[in-house]
C-alpha positions, 0 to 999 in steps of 0.5 A: 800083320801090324797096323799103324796107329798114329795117336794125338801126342804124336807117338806110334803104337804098333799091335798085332792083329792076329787074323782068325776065320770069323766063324769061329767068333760065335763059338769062342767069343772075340777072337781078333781083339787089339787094345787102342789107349787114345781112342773111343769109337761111336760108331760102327765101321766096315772099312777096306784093310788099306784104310784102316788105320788112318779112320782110326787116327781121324776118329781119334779122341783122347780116352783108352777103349778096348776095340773088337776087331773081325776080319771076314773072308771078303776082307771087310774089318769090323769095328764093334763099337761101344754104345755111349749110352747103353753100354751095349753094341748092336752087331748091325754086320754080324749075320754076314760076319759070322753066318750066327744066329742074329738074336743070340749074338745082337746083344753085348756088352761095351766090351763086346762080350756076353751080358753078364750077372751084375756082380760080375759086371761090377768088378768088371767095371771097376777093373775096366775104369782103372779104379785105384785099389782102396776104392775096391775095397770101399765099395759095396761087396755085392757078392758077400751080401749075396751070400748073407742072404742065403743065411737069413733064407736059411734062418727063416726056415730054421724058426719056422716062418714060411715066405708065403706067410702073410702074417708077416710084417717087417721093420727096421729101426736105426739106433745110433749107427746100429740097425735093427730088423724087427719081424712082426708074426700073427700067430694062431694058438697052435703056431705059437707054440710050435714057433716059441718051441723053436725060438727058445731052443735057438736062444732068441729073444723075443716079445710076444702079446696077446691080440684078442680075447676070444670069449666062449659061450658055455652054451654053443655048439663046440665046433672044430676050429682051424688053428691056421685060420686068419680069424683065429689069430690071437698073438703077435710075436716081435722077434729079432733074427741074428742073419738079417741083423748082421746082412743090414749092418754090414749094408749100413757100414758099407754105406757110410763108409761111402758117405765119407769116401765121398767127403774125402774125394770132394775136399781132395778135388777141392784143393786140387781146383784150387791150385788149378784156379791159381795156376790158370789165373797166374797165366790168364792174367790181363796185365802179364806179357803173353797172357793166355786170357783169351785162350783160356775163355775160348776153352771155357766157353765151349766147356760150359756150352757142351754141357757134360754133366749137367744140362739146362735144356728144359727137356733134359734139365739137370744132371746126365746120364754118366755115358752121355757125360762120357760122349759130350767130353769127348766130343769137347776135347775132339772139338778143341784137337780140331781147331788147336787151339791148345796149340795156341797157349803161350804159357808153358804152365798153361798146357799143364794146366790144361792136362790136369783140367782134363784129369779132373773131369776124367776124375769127376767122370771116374767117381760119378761111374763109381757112385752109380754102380754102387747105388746100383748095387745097393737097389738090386741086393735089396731087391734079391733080398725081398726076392728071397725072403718075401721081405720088405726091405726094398722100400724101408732101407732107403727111407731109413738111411735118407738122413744118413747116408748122402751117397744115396741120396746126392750125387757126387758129380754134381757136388764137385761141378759145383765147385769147380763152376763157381772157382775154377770157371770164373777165372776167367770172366765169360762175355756172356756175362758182361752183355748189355741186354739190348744190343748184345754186344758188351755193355761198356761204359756201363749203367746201373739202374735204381732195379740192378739192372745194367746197360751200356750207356749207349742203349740208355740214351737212345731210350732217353730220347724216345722218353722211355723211363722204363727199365726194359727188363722189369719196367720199373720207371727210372730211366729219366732220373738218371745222372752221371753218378750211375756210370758204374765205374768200377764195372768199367774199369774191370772191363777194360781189363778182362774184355781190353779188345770187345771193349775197343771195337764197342767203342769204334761201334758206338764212335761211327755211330756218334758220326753217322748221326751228326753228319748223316750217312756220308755218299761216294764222291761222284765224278761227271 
């Protein structure tokens, strides 16, 4: 059975769909599994064979997805959707498609597949998201962490220093670039010895000091003490173990090698805004033949509207949650398919331009992804090490590398947003920006108050006549010292250049307004 797939570029895609009973599914995992590159699914479908394959070309959005298909015995296709926010899939059919048990199937991954153990999940995403080679080898190689943590455990036990023992304490220093883990033992009398014994004939070096000086009566009563007795403590022990040494160095270099990964990335992608802002700003010119301005500002405009990696509603404020990022991008560029207006562009290097505008966010998307896995990785081998050992290092590694490593502590996403709000987006100037804050439309023929504030001269003179002298914004008294030097000319011009039609209809706006109060509302022509 083939099915026919019409994606967005026009092309036809043809794949087999191998039909299966769907009691097998609970046994053998997804058994009817087609790979779509346009698509990204958000919801879940039960759909008749017939219509198929035209839902999925109407729920199209340009992105590359696995989908998992089941065909029931009725003839039903389900499609199991990737949660955008979760990354898991509720099989909200999945009792009628597969006659399982509902608890042990309801939870999967985006893939459709089991949860699975994060190191798995970890190379599985990296796979998953197409990441280039050298960013593999540069992340953090949880699994060989994994293994060096068996090796201090190992060590631990080899020195003679029990987990449970709350006469540990443990620190780490940073040196250079070198980190150093300092164990802390109180020892009773009896353990130093049976301690150093160890230690010495393993060829650690060590410190070791007196805590107190315990002063016996020749008069008392001997008595039996208990040599592991917490009050019978007299020494402290500092000793630097070879394992943990080696598991937090390695961390450290992966870390760093992260930091400056993530310094190559954003200058790579800031040369790369900067050629996409030249390219833009070439076709976007105002005063060219065929400019693509307008176009240009319509995609701008609903791209910061969206708010894909950032959000300023307060609820939500600052930066979102990379599968909702995922989710809104979609939706813009599902917005843009919609109204065609990439159709409209009358400059070939507009289009691609705007090709390599969606790269880039797929890029930013791609290496925010990447970022949070390995700061995920980096929190949960911390986590298993403290497990394992009884360790603090969950809390004081962080803290030790705050002022070290920016791949931890910032985030990459935001970083470049940064840059390409601030070079690529003012390519074109926004209306928004150009408003006069009375009357909303745009403030031409602008007027610069002594506050900074500005506003079109119209607004200004009603004020005027109602002797206000107040600014309406800060309210500081300037408004009837006002002359014809506060026309800002420059900010005039420039309007007319980047808004040439707002401009022309604010001034039919304000030419049937200059009539309507010199000659009062004009009434119909009444014939008897």
């Amino acid at each position: 059975m083939n099915i026919d797939l019409t994606a967005i570029d026009g092309g036809k895609l043809y794949y087999p769909l191998l039909q299966g009973h769907p009691q097998v599914y609970k046994a053998t995992g997804l058994i009817n599994t087609i790979t779509i590159p346009p698509f990204l699914f958000t919801a879940i479908w039960k759909l008749p064979k017939d219509d198929f394959s035209q839902t999925l070309v109407n729920a199209s959005i340009a992105t590359k997805r696995e989908i998992s298909v089941l065909l029931d015995t009725k003839g039903g296709v389900y499609v199991l959707r990737p949660d955008v926010v979760s990354r898991t899939v509720e099989l909200c059919t999945v009792e009628e498609a597969t006659g399982g048990n509902k608890e042990k199937d309801i939870r999967r991954n985006h893939l459709g597949v089991d949860i699975m153990k994060f190191a798995k999940l970890f190379q599985q995403v990296l796979n998953e998201e197409h990441v280039p080679e050298e960013w593999i080898n540069r992340a953090i190689q949880y699994k060989q962490l994994k293994k060096r943590i068996n090796k201090v455990v190992e060590e631990l036990e080899n020195v003679g220093i029990s987990k449970d023992d709350e006469n540990v304490t443990y620190s780490l220093e940073l040196i250079g670039d070198t980190v150093h883990p300092i164990l802390k033992i109180r020892l009773s009398p009896l353990l130093r010895t049976l301690i150093l014994d160890k230690i010495n004939s393993m060829g650690y070096e060590y410190e070791i000091k007196p805590l107190k000086i315990e002063e016996l009566d020749n008069t008392s009563v001997c008595t039996t003490i208990n040599p592991f007795d917490d009050d019978n403590i007299h020494y402290e022990l500092k000793i630097s173990l070879l394992q943990d040494s080696k598991f937090f160095q390695v961390l450290y270099d992966e870390i760093e090698d992260l930091d400056k990964f993530k310094e190559e990335r954003e200058t790579e992608i800031t040369k790369d805004v900067e050629n996409l802002a030249n390219n833009i700003g070439s076709v976007a010119a105002p005063k060219i033949k065929k400019s693509d301005m307008y176009i240009w500002r319509e995609i701008f405009q609903f791209y910061i509207e969206s708010e894909i990696f950032f959000s300023t509603v307060e609820r939500e404020a600052g930066e979102i949650n990379i599968e909702v990022s995922r989710e809104r991008y979609f939706k813009f560029l599902q917005h843009l398919h919609e109204t065609k207006i990439v159709t409209k562009f009358q400059q070939k290097q507009s289009f691609l331009a705007f090709e390599k505008f969606k790269q880039m966010n797929f890029e930013v998307m791609k290496i925010s992804n990447y970022q949070t896995f390995n700061n995920m990785a980096v929190r949960k081998i911390l986590k298993k090490f403290d497990k394992q050992t009884h360790l603090t290092s969950k809390e004081i590694f962080p803290e030790l590398i705050k002022s070290h490593a920016n791949i931890l502590n910032g985030s990459i996403a935001k970083d470049i947003c940064f840059i390409i709000a601030n070079r690529l987006l003012t390519v074109v100037p926004q209306i928004d920006d150009y408003l006069c804050p009375i009357c909303c439309s745009i403030a031409f023929k602008p007027i610069r108050l002594r506050c900074g504030h500005l506003f079109c001269i119209r607004c200004l003179v009603k004020l005027r006549r109602k002797h206000e002298d107040k600014c309406p914004l800060c309210r500081e008294e300037c408004l009837l010292s006002l002359t014809v030097d506060d026309l800002d000319i420059a900010q005039m011009n420039y309007m007319k250049m980047f808004f040439p039609k707002e401009v022309r209809e604010k001034e039919v706006e304000n030419d049937k307004e200059i009539i309507k109060e010199t000659y009062g509302t004009t009434k119909p022509c009444v014939i008897m």
